[in-house]
N, C-alpha and C positions, 0 to 999 in steps of 0.2 A: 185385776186392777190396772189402770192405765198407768203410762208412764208422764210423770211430771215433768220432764225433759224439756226444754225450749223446742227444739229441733223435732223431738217426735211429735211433740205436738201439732206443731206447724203440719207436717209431713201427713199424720194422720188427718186432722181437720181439712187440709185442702183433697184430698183424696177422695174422704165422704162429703164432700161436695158441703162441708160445713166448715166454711173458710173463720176464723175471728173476726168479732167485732170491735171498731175503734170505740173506744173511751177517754171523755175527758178528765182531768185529775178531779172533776166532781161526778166521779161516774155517771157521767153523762152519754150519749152515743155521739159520737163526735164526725164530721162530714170528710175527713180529710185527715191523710196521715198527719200534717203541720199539723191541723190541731189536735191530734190524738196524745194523749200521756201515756196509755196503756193498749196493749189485746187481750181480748178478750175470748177465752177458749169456752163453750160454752157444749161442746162435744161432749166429755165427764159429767159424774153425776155432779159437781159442786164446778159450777164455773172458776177458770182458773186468769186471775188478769195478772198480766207478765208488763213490766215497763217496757217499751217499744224498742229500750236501747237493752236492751237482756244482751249477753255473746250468748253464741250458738256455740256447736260443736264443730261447724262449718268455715274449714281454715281458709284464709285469702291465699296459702300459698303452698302447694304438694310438700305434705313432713311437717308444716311447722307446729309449733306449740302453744305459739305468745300472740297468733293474729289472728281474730275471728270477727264474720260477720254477726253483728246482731240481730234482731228477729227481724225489725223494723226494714234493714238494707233487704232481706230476705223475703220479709212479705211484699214489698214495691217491686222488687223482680219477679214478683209473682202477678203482681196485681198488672206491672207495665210489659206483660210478654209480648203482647202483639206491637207497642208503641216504637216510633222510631228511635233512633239514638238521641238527637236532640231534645223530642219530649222526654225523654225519661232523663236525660241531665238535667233538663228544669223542675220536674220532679223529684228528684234527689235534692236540688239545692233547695225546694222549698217545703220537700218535710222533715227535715230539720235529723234524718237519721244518717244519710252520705246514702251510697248506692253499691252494690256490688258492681264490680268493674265491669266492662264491656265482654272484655274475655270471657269471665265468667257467669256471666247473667244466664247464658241458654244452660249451660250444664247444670247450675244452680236450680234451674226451673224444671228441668227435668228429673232430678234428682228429688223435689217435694212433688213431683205426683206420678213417682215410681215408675217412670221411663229411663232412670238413670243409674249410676252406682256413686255418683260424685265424685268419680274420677280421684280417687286416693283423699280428697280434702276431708273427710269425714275423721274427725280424732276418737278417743276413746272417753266416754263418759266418765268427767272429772274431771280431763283434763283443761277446760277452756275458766277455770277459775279465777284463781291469785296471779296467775301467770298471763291470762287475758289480756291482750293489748289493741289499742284500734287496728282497723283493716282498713285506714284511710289511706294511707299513707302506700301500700300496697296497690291497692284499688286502682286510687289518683294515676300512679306511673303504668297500670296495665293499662287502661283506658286513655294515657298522650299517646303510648306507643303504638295502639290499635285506633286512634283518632287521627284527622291532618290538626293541624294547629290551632284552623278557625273554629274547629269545635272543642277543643280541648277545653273543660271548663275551669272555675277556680277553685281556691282551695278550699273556700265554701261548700264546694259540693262534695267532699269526702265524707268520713263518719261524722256522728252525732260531735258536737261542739263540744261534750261533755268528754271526750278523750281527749280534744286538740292538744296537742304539745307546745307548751312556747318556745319560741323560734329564738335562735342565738342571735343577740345581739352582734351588728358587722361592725368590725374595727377595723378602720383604712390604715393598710400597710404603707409608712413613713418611706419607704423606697420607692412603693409603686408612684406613690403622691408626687416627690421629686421627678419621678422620670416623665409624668405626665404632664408637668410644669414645664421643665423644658422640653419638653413636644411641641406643646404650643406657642413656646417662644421662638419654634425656628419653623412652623406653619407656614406655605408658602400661597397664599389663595390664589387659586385659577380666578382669572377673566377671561369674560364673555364681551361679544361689541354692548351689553346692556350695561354692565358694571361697568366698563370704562367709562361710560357717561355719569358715573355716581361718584362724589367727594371721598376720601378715605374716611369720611370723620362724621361717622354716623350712619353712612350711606345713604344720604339724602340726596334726592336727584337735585342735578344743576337745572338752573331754570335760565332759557338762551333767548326769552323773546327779547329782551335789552338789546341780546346784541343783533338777533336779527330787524328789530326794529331800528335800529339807528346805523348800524353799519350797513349791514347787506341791503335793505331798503333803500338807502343813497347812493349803491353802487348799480343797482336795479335802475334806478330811477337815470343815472348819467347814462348807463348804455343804451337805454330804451333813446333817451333825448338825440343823441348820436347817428341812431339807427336812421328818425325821424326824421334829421337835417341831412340826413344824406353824405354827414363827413367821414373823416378817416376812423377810420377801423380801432380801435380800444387795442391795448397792447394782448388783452385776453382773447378778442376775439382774431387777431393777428397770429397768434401763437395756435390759436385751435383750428385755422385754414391752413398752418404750416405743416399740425399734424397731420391732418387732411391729403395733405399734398404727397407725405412720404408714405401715407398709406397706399394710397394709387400708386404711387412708383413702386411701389414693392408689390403689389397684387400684377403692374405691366411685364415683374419677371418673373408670375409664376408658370410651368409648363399646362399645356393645354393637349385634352383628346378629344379626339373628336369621334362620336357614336352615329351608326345608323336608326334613322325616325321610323324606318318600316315596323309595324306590329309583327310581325313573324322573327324580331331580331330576339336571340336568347338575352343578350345585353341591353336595355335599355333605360331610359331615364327614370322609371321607376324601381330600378333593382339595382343599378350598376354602383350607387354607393356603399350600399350594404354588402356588396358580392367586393369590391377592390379592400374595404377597410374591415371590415369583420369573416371574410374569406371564407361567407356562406352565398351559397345562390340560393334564390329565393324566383320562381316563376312570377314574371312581370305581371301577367294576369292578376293572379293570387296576390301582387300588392297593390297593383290599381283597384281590384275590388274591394281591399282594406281599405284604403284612402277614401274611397268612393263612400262608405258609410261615413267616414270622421266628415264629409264635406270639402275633401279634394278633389278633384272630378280631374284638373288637369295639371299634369305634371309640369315640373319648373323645366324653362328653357337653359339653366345652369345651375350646375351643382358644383361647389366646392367638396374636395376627398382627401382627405388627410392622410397621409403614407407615415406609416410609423415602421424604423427601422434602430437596430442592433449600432452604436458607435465606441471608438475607443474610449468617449470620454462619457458615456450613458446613450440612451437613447437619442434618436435625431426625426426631426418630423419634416415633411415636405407638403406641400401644398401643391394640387392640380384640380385644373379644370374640366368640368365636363360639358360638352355641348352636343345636340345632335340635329344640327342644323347652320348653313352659312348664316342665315339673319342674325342667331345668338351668336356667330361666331364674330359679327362686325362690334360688336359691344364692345370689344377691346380694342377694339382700334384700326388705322390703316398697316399695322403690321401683326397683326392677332397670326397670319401666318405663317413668320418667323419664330412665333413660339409654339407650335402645332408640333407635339413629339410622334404622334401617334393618329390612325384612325381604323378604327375597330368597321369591318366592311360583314356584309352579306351576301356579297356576291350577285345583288343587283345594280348595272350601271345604270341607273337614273340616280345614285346616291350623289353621284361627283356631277352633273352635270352643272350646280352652281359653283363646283371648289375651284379654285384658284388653277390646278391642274385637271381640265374633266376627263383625261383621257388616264384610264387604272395604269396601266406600264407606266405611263410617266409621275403619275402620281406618288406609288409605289416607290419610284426612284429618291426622291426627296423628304419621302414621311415613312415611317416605318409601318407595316401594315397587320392586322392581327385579324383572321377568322376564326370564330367561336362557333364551335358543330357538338353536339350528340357525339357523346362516344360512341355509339352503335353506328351511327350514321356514313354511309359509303364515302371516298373523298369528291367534293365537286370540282369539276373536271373545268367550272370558269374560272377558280382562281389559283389554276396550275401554274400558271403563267405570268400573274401578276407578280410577283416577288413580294406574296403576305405570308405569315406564320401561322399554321393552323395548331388552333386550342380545343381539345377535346374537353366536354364538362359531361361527367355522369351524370343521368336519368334519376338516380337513387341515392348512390351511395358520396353524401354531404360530406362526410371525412376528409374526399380527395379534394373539396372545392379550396380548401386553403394552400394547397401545393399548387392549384393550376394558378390560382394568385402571385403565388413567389416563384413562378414561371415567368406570368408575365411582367413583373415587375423585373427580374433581371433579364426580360429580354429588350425593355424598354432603357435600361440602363447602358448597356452594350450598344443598342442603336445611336446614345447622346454620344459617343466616346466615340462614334466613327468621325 
């Protein structure tokens, strides 16, 4: 005699390849678990139809007593083995029985067609009765914990409706209430430059064409008349040649170097900003052919280099020039070289033929002088004589380019102090 059993049933019937058939509560064959009311075990000599939400003997959780899956959650893990997670969460919530959790669906499915032992969940016949309780609730939290968030589904998709427990009512705790009261009474809101332009009182935006149309329009319209007649200067446009003017005074006392133009120079105006302020070398090539795709083809005849240094009262920054030629050197003026601290050489004289001193010894005597060689490289023997500093830059190893930097920069300091 077969066993009447929910579980054996199932177990059996999906084995001999004689799975139940859905019925609707007019014994009908129904297309879908949603609409099914019963299954129907048709394996025995007297078909046996079990309502869809039956408990099983099959616990939602190792040992327990009071949680079981019904036939329903049971047969959809049977039915959705191959299906992804996601379909089978929308399957769960639309036939209307919940699902067995995530965790458990492969053991489950393995377990009704005897590839399994069901891993301890199996209770003992009798046990899943008065004591019976849904397995939604189990279910729901194995499958957040083995989900990310976006698929976590809702409470809907746990067991059958007909277990749902009604949820307790929340009563706001009168302290919490108070303290979240004054929270918001001493709220501080951040602005942005967009909110400063909003009223407090609403936050409606201000609307400014009034005042640019009647004020700034009228002030538009005197300077343009001004400019026209050829008279004096608006007190704004007086003030802003004034800034003007102390700009250039202040650019006429920044210190100036001077670099060689030859292509064989390790220094030159396509690397030597990057190499004095971030105290990497970079081969001149290797940037001019960067530049050369953005659409630089030819380097500036002057670069500003920012000297960032260590002071007692925070840091301190200085400004120099860079040039590698007398023409960008006239840009500053008839005394551009009285501000000349330096001039980085290669050791071919055609460089000084336009400088103010063309002859190296005498040159040397007046500006402080720097060669930049290959550490590998043997000493050259033309500017033994010159009275320059020779800088060694390694081939490879980049670490050292920031020391040969705070080399030359306090050799360049030393030489002002003389």
């Amino acid at each position: 005699m077969a066993s009447n059993d929910p579980l054996d049933l199932l177990k059996s019937s999906l084995q001999s390849s004689n799975p139940p058939q859905l019925l609707t509560a007019a014994s009908e064959p129904a297309p879908s678990l949603a609409l099914a009311a019963y299954l129907s075990f048709t394996s025995t000599a007297n078909p046996i139809n079990l309502p869809k939400d039956t408990p099983t003997r099959y616990t939602s959780k190792p040992g327990s007593t009071s949680e079981f899956y019904n036939i329903g959650q049971l047969y959809l893990a049977w039915v959705e083995r191959d299906s992804g997670v996601r379909d089978y969460l929308i399957k769960g919530q639309a036939g209307g029985v919940g699902y067995v959790a995530i965790t458990d669906r492969r053991p489950a499915v393995d377990y009704l067609l005897g590839k399994g032992d069901g891993e301890g969940r199996i209770a003992a016949k009798g046990e899943e009765g008065a004591k019976q309780q849904p397995a939604g609730d189990s279910a729901t939290s194995a499958t957040a914990e083995a989900l990310p968030s976006a698929l976590v589904p809702s409470t809907e998709a746990g067991p059958s409706r007909v277990f749902a427990q009604a949820k307790r009512k929340y009563e706001v705790d009168i302290v919490d209430r108070e303290f979240c009261r004054k929270l918001r009474s001493e709220e501080i809101e951040l602005r942005d430059r967009n909110s400063v332009l909003r009223s407090s009182a609403g936050g409606k935006a201000n609307n400014f064409e009034a005042f640019q149309r009647n004020v700034m329009h009228e002030k538009i319209k005197t300077l343009r008349t001004s400019f026209e007649k050829g008279g004096k200067q608006p007190a704004a446009a007086a003030a802003s040649q004034s800034d003007l003017n102390r700009a250039k005074k202040a650019r006429s006392t920044n210190p100036i170097i001077v670099i060689s133009s030859s292509p064989t120079s390790l220094i030159t105006m396509w690397n030597v900003k990057k190499f004095l302020e971030q105290g990497v070398f970079e081969p001149s090539e290797t940037v001019r052919q960067r530049e050369a795709s953005q659409g630089n083809i030819k380097a500036e005849d002057m670069i500003p280099v920012i000297r960032k240094r260590s002071g007692p009262h925070g840091d301190v920054t200085s400004k120099y020039y860079i040039v590698d030629s007398a023409d960008a050197l006239q840009k500053f003026g008839q005394d551009a070289w009285d501000r000349v601290v330096c001039v980085v050489t290669t050791g071919q004289t055609w460089q000084f033929k336009p400088y103010k001193w063309d002859d190296p010894k005498v040159l040397f005597q007046n500006v402080k002088g720097i060669y930049f060689q290959w550490g590998n490289d043997p000493v050259n023997p033309t500017v033994k004589d010159w009275n320059v500093t020779e800088m060694k830059i390694d081939r490879n190893k980049r670490h050292t380019d920031r020391q040969v930097v705070a080399d030359f920069w306090r050799i360049l300091d030393n030489a002002k102090r003389r």
